[in-house]
C-alpha positions in Angstrom: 114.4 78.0 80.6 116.9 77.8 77.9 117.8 81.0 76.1 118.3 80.3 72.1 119.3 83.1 70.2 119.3 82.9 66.2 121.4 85.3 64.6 120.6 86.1 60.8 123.1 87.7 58.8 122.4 91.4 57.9 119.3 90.9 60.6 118.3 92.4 63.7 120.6 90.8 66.1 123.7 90.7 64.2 125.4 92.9 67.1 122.9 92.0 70.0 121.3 89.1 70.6 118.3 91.1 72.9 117.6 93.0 69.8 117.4 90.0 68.1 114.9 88.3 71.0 112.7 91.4 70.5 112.7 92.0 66.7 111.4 87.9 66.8 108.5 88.9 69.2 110.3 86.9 71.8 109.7 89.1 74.7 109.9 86.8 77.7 112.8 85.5 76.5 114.7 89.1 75.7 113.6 90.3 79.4 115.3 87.8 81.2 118.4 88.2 79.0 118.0 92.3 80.0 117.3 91.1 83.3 120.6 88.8 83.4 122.8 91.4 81.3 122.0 95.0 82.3 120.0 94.9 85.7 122.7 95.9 87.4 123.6 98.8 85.3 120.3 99.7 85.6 120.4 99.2 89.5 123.3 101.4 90.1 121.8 103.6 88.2 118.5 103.7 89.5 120.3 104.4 93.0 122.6 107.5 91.8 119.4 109.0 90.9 117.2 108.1 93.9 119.8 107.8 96.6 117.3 105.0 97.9 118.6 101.5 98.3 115.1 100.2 98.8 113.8 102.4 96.1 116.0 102.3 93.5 115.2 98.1 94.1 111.5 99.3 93.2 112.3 101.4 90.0 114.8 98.6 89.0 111.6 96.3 89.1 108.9 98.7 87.9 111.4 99.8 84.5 112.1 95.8 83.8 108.0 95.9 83.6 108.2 98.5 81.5 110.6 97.4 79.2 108.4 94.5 78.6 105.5 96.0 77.7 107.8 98.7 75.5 109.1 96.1 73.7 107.0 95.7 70.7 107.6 99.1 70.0 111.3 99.1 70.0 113.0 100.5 67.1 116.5 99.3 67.3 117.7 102.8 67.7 120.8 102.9 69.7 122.1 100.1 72.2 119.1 97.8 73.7 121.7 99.1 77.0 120.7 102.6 76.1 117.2 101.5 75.7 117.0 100.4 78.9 119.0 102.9 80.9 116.6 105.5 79.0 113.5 103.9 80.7 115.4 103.7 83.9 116.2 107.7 83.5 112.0 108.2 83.6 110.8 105.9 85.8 113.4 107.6 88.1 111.9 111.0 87.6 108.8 110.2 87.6 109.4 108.6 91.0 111.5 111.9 92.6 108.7 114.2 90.9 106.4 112.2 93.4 108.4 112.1 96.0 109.2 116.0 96.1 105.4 116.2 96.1 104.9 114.5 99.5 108.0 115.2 100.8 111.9 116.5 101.2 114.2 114.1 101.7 115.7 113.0 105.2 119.0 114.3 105.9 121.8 110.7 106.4 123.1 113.0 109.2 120.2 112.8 110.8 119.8 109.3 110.3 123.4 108.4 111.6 122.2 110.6 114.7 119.4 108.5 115.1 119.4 105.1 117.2 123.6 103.7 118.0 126.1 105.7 117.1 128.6 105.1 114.3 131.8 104.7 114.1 133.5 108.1 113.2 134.3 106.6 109.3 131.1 105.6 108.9 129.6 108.8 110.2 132.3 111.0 107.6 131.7 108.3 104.7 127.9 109.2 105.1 128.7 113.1 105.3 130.6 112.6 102.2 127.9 110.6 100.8 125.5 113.6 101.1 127.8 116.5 100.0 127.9 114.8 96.9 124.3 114.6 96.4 123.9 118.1 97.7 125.8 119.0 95.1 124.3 116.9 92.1 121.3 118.6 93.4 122.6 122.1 92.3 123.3 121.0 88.8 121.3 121.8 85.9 118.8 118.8 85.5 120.1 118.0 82.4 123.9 118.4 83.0 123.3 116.3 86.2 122.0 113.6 83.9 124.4 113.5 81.4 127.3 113.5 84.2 125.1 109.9 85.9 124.7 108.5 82.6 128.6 108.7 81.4 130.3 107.8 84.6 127.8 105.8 87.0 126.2 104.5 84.0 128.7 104.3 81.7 127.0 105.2 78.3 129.2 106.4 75.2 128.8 110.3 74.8 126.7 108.9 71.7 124.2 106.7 74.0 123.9 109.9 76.5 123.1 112.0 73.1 120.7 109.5 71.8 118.8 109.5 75.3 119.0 113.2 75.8 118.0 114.2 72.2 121.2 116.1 71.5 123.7 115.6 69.4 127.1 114.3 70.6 128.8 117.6 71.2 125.9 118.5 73.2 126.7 115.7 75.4 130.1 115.6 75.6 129.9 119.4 76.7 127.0 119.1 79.4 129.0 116.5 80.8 132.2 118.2 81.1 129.7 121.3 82.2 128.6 119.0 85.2 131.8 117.5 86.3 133.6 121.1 86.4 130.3 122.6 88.5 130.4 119.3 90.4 134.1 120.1 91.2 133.9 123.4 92.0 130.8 122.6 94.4 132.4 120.1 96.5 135.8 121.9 96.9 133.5 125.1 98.3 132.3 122.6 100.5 135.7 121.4 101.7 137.1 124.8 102.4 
């Protein structure tokens, strides 16, 4: 299937032709081009705030649905990127709200412990791995967003503003907030 895009002047897709799908009504046609252009930002970021190869797949899959069926109420607010990362961000909590629910997370320690053992590397590389997310987990919720949306995600403090409902100051200082915290956590960790 062959992906036309029409751009009118002054019109919806002047600066993005997946605006442009969507403001025709040509839905179909607009998710594959989201699928083809921003599933993987939407994959990595799925995973930085799951943590779950396997489940970040799943949310990748369940927010491209979504999108879909959000698209005929799409405003044109922001970057379709933003969009999209935005439904990413709450398909993500909704899944973690669940998951706290039923149950805590396993420790990768304990995995690695489990079954052969691994290499010392991989072992420390998985160690590392969880320090980190230790320490996104003792961020403010919204300060640990911001910090995933600038730098796994790599949204414009304006995008992250958009999403959060802040202004751009707001963003630019909960994400400097984070990454100092997150700093400070980690090297407590090391010492």
């Amino acid at each position: 299937m062959a992906i036309q895009t029409e751009l009118v002047p002054g019109g919806v897709g002047d600066a993005d032709p997946i605006a442009a799908l969507i403001g025709e009504g040509r839905y179909r046609d607009a998710l594959v081009h989201c699928t083809r252009t921003h599933a993987g930002s939407m994959g990595r970021l799925c995973m930085a705030l799951l943590g779950d190869a396997a489940e970040a797949e799943e949310v990748l899959q369940e927010s491209l649905v979504a999108a879909y069926h959000a698209m005929s109420g799409y405003r044109g607010e922001g970057s379709v990127r933003a969009w999209l990362l935005g439904i990413v961000r709450r398909q993500c909590a909704r899944r973690t709200a669940t998951r706290v629910r039923r149950e805590r997370r396993l420790r990768l320690v304990h995995d690695a412990s489990a079954g052969a053992p691994l290499p010392d590397e991989e072992l420390e590389r998985r160690r590392r791995g969880e320090r980190v997310r230790e320490a996104l987990e003792e961020l403010k919720p919204s300060d640990r967003e911001a910090l995933l949306l600038r730098y796994e995600s790599g949204l414009s403090f304006a995008e992250i503003a958009l999403l959060q409902s802040v202004d751009e100051a707001a963003a630019r200082k909960r994400t400097s907030r984070a990454l100092a915290r997150l700093r400070t956590l980690l090297s407590e960790v090391e010492r």
